[in-house]
N, CA, C and O of each residue as an XYZ file, in Angstrom:
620
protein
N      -3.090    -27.143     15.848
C      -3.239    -27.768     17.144
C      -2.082    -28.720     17.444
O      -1.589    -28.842     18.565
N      -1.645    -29.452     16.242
C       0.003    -30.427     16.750
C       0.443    -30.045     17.106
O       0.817    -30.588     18.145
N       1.167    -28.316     16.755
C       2.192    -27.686     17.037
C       2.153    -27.108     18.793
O       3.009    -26.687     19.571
N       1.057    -27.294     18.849
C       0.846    -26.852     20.718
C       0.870    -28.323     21.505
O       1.381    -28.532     22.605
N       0.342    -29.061     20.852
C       0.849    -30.317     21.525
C       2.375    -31.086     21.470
O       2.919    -31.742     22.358
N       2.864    -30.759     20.088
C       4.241    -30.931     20.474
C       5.054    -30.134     21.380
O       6.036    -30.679     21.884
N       4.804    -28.995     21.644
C       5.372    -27.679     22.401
C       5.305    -28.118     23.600
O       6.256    -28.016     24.374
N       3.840    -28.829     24.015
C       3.467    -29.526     25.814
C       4.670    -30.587     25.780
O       5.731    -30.555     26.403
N       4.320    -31.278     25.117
C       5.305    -32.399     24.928
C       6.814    -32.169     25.220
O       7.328    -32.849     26.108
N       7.524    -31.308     24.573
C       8.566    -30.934     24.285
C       9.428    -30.173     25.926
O      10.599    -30.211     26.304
N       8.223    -29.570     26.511
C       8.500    -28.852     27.769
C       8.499    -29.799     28.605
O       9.377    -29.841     29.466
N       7.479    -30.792     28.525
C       7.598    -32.177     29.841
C       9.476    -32.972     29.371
O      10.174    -33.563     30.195
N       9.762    -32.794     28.289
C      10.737    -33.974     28.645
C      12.162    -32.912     28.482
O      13.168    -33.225     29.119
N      12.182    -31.627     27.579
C      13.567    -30.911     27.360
C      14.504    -30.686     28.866
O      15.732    -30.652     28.957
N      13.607    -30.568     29.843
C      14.384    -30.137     30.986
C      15.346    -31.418     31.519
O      16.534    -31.334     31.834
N      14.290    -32.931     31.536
C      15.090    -34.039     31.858
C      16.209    -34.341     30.882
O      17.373    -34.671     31.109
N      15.551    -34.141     29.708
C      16.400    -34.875     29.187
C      18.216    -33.565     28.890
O      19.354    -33.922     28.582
N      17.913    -32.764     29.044
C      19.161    -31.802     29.264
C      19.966    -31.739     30.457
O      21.049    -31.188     30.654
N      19.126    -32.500     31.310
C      19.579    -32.691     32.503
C      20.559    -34.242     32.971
O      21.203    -34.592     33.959
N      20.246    -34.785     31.766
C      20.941    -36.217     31.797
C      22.020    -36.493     31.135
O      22.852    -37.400     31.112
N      21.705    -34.916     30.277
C      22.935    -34.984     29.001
C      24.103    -33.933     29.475
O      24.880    -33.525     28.611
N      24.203    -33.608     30.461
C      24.843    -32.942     31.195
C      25.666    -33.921     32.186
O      26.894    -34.003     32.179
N      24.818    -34.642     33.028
C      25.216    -35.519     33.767
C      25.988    -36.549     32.810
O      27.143    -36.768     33.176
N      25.697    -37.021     32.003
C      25.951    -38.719     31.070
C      26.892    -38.527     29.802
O      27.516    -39.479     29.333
N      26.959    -37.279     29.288
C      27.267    -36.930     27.673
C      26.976    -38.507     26.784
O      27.808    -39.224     26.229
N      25.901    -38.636     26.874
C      24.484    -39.719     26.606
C      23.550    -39.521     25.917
O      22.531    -39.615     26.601
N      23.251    -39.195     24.489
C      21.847    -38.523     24.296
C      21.217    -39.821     24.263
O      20.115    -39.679     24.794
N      21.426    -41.351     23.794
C      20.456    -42.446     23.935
C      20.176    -42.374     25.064
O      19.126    -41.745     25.193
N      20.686    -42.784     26.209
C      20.581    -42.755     27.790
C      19.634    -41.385     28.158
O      18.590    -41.660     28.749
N      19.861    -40.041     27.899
C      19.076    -39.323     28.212
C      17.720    -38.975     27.493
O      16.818    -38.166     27.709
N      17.917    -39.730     26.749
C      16.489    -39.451     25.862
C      15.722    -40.581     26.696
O      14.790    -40.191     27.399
N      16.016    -41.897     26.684
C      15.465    -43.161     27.397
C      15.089    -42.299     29.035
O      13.933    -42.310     29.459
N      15.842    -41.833     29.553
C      15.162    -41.160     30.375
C      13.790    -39.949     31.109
O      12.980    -39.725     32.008
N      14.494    -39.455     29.676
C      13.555    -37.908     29.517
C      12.275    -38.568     28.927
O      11.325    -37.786     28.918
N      11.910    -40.245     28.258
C      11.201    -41.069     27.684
C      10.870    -39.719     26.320
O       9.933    -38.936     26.162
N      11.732    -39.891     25.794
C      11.425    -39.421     24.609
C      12.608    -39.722     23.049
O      13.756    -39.313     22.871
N      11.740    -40.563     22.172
C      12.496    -41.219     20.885
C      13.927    -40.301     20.370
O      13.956    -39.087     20.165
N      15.111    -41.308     20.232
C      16.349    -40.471     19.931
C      16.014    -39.259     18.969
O      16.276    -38.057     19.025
N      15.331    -40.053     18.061
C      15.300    -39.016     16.881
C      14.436    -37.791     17.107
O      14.604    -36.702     16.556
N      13.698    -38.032     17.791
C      13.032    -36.598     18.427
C      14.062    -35.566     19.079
O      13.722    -34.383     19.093
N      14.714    -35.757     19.365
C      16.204    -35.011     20.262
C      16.826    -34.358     18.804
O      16.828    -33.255     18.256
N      17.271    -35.522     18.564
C      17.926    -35.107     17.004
C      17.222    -34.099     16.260
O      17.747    -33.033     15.941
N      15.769    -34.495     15.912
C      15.206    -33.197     14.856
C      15.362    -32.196     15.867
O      16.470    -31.663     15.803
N      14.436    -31.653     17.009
C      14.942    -30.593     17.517
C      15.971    -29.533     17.500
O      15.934    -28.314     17.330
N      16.845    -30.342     17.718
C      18.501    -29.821     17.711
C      18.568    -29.163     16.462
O      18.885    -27.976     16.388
N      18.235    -29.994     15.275
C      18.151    -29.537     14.040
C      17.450    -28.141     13.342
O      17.920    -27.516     12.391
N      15.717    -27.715     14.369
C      15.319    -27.141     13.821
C      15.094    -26.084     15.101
O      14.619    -24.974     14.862
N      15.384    -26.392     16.207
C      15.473    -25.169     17.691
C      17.121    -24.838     17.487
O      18.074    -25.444     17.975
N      17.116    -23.930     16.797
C      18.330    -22.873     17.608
C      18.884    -23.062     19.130
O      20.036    -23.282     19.503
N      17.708    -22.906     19.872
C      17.918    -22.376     21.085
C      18.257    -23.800     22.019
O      18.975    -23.867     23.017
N      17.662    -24.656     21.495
C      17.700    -26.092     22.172
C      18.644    -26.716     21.648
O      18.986    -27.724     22.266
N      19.445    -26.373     20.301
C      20.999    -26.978     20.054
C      22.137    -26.233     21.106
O      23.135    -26.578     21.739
N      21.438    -25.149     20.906
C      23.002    -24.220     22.213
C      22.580    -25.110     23.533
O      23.397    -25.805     24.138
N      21.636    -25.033     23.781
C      21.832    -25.928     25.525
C      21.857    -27.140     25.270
O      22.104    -27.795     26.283
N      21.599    -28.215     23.661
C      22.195    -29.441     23.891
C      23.497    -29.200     24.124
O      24.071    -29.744     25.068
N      24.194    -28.249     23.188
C      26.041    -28.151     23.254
C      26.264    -27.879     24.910
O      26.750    -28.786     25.586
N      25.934    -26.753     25.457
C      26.123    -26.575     26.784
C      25.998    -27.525     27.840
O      26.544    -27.444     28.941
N      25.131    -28.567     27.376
C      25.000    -29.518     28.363
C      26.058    -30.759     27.901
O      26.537    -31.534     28.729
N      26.283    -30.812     26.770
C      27.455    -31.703     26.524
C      28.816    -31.276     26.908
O      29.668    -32.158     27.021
N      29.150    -29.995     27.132
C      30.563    -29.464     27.322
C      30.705    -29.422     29.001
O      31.781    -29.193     29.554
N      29.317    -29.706     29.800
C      29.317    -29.961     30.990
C      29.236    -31.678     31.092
O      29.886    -32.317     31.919
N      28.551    -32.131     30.348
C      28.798    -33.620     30.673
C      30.556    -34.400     30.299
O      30.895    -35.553     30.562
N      31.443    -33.258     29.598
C      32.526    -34.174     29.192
C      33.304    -33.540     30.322
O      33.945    -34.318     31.029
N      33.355    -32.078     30.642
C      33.922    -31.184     31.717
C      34.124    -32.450     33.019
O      35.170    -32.614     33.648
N      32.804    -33.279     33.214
C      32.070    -34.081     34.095
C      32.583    -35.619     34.270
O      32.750    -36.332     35.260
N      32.774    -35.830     32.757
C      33.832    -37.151     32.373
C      35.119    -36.921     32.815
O      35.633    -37.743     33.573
N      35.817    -35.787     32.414
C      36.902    -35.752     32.390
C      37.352    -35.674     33.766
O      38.421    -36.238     34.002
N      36.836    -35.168     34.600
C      36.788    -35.241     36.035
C      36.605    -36.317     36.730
O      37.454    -36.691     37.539
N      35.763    -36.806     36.575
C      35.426    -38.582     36.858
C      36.741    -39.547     36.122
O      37.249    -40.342     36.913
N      37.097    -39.545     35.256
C      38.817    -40.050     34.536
C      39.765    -39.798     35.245
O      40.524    -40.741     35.469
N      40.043    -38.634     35.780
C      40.799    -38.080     36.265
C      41.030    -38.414     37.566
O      42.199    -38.537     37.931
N      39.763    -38.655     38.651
C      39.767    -39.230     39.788
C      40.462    -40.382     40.153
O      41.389    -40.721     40.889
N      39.293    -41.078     38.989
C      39.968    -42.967     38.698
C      41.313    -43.014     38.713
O      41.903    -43.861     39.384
N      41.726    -42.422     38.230
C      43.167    -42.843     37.400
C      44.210    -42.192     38.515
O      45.401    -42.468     38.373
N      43.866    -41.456     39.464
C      44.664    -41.002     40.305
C      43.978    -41.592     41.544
O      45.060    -41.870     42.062
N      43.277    -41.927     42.263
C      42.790    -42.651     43.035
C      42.399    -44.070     43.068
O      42.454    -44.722     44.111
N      42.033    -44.523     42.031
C      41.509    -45.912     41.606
C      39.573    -45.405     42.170
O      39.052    -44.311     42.384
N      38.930    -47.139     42.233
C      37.505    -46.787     42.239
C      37.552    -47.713     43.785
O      38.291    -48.683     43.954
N      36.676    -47.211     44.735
C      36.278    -47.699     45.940
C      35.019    -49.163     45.480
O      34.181    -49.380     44.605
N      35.554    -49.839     46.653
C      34.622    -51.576     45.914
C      33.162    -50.858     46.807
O      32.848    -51.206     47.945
N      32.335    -49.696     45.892
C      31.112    -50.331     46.391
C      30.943    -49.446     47.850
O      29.823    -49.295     48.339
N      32.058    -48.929     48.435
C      31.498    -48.236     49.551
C      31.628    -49.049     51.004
O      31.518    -48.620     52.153
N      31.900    -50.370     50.513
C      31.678    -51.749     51.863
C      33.138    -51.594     52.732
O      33.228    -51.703     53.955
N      34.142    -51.340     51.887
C      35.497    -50.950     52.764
C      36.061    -49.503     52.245
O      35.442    -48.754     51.490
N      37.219    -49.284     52.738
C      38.180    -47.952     52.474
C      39.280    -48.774     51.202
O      40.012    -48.163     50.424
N      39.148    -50.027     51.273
C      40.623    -50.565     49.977
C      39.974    -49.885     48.838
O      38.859    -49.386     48.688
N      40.992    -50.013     48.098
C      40.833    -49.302     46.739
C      40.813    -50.795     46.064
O      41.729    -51.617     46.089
N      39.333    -50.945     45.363
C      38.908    -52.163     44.434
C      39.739    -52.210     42.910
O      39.910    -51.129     42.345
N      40.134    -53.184     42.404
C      40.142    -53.225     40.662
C      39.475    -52.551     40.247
O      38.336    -52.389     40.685
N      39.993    -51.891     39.197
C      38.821    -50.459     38.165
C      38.098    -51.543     37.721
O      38.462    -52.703     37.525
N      36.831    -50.920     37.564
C      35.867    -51.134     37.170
C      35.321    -50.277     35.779
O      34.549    -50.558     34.863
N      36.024    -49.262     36.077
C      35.576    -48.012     34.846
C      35.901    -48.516     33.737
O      36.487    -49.527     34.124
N      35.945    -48.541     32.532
C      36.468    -48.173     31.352
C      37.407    -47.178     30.662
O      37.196    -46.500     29.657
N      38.625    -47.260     31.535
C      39.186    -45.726     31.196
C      39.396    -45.517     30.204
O      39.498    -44.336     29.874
N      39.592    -46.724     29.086
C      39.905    -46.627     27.986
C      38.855    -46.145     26.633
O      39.149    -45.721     25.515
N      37.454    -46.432     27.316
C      36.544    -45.957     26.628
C      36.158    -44.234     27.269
O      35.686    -43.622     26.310
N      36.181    -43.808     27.846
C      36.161    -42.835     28.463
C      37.145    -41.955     27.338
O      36.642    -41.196     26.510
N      38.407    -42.155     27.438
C      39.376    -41.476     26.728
C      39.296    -41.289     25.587
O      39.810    -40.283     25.096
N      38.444    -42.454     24.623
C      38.062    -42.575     23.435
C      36.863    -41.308     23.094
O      36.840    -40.406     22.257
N      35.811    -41.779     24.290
C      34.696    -40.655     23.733
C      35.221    -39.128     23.895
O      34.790    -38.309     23.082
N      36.289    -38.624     25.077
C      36.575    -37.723     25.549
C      37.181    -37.040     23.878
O      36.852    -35.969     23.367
N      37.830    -37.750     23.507
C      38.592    -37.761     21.917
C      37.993    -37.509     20.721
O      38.311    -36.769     19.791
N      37.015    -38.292     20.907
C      36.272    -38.157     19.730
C      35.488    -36.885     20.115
O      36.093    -36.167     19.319
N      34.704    -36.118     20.648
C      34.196    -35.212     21.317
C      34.834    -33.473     21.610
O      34.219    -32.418     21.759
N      36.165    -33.751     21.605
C      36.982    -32.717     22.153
C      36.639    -31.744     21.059
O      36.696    -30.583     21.463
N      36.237    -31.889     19.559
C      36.232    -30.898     18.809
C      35.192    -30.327     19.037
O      35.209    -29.096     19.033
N      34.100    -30.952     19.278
C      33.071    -30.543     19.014
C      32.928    -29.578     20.758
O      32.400    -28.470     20.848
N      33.319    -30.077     21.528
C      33.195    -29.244     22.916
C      34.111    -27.742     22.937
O      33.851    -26.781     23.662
N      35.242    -27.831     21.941
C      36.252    -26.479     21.975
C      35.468    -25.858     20.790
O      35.201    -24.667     20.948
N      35.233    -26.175     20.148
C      33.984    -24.891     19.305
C      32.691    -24.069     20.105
O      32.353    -22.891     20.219
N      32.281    -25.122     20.487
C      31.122    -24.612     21.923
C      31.871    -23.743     22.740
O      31.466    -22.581     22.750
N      32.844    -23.999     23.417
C      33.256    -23.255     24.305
C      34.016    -21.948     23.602
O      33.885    -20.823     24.084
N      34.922    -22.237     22.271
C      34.905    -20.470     21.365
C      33.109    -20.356     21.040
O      32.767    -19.224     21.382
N      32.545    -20.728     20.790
C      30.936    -20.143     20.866
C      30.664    -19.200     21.754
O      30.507    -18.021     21.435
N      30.592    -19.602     22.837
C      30.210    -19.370     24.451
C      31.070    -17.964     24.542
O      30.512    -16.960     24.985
N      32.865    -17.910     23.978
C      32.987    -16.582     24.379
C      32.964    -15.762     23.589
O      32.965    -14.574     23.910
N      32.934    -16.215     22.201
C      32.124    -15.066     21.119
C      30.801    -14.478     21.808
O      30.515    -13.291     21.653
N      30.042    -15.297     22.535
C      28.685    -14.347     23.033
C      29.045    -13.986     24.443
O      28.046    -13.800     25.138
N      30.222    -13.831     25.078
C      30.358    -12.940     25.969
C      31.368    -11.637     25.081
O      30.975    -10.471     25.033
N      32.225    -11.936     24.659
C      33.088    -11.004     23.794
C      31.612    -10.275     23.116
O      31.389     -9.245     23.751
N      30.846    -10.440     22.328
C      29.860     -9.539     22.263
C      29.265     -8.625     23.219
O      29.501     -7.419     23.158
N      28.453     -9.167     24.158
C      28.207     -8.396     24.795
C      29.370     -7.057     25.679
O      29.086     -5.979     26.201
N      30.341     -7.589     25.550
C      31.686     -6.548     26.184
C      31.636     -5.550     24.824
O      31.307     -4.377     25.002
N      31.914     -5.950     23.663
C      31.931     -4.587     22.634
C      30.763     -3.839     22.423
O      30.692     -2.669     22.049
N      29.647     -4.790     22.757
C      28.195     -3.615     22.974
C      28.321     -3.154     24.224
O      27.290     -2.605     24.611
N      29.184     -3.169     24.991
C      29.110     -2.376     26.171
C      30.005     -1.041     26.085
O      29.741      0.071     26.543
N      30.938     -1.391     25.496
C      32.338     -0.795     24.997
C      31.770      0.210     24.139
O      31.968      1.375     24.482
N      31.175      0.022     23.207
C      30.277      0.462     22.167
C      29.402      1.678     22.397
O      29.241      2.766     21.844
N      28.842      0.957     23.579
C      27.722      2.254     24.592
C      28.592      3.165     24.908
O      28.318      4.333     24.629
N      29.651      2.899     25.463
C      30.366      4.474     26.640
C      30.858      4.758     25.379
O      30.982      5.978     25.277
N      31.241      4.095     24.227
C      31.991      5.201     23.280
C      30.854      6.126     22.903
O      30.858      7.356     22.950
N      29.883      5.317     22.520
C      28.523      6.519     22.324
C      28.596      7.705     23.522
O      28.931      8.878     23.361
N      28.299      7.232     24.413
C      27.917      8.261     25.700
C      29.473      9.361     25.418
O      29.419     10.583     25.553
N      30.293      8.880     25.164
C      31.292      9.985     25.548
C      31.105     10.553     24.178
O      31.636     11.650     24.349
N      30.758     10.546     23.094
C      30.959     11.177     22.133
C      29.670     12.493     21.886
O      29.633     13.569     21.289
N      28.807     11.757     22.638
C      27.320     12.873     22.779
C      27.707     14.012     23.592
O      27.522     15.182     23.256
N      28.566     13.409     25.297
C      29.102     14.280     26.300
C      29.862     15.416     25.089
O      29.233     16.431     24.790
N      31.283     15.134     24.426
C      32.385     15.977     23.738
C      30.847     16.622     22.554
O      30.750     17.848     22.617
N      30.276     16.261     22.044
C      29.239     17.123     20.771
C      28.886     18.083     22.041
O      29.340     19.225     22.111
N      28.382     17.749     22.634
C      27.313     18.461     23.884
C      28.331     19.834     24.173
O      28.043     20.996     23.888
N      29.507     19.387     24.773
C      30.373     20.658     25.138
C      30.605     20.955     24.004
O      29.641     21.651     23.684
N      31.399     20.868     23.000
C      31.528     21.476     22.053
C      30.609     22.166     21.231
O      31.152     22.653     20.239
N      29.124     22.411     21.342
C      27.998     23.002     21.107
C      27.855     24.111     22.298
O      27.194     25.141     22.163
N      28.589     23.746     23.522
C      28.359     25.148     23.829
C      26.923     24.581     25.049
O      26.420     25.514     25.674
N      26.477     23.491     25.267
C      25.320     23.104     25.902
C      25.894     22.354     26.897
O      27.081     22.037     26.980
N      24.931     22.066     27.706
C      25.107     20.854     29.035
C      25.015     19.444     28.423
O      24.511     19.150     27.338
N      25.512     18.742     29.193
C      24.826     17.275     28.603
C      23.611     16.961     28.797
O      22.784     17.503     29.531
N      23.490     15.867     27.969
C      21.976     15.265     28.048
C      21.663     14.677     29.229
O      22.357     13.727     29.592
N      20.737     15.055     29.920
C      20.183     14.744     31.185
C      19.889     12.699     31.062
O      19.448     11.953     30.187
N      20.247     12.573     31.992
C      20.327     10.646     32.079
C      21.588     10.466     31.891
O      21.716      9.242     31.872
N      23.095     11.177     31.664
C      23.800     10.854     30.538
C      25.092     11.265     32.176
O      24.774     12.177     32.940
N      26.045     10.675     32.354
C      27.231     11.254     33.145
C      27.660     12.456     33.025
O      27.573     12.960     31.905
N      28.068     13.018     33.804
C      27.995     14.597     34.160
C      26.967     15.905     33.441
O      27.194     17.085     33.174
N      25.683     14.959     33.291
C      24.262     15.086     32.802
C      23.455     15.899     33.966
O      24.023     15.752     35.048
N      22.522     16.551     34.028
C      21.832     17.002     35.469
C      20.881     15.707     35.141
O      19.984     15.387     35.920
């Protein structure tokens, strides 16, 4: 019976809190949000497969997200607040920004070779298929028969 109540549990807060860690690259901040204990995030990650790939995914969008927001600053400066058009004293931290962006960068360029190892898969299982299909087509004629019906130049 825990295990279905952690599961309820787990569904009320995974969506927020993936959703903050996307926005923030924050897991204290998004856990405080999603109201659910750091270390609960942490074991997860640890023992869901599936919920470490979308923590990574949501972190390689939250730094994608930083780095964009850095990038603004530093070429625009920060508006005071919205009250005028002058461009206010930074306010940001660019220097901490650059730090986490740094410390982080490894762990976001593995995710992202992750990400196209599982598209590069699916292309050689596709690749994979028509080599099948054409090799059934060449057996097929070379037997002297039609192709297999479902199959390109199949009835």
């Amino acid at each position: 019976m825990a295990n279905i109540k952690t599961a309820g549990r787990r569904k009320a807060w995974c969506a927020p809190f993936l959703a903050q860690l996307a926005l923030t690259s924050n897991v204290a901040a998004s856990a405080r949000r999603a109201k659910v204990d750091v270390s609960t995030v942490y074991k997860l990650r640890r023992t869901d497969s599936g919920f470490a790939r979308d923590w990574f995914a949501a972190l390689c969008e939250g730094y994608d997200n930083l780095e964009l927001d850095l990038l603004q600053r530093l070429r625009e400066g920060e508006l005071d607040g919205g009250k005028t058009k002058e461009r206010a004293r930074r306010k940001f931290d660019n220097a901490t920004a650059f730090r986490l962006l740094a410390a982080h960068r490894e762990t976001v360029t593995r995710q992202r070779g992750r990400n196209d190892y599982e598209h590069e898969d699916a292309v050689l299982a596709s690749i994979d298929a028509k080599l099948d299909t054409m090799r059934r087509r060449l057996a097929a004629r070379e037997d002297g028969a039609a192709c297999p019906p479902g199959e390109p130049d199949g009835q």
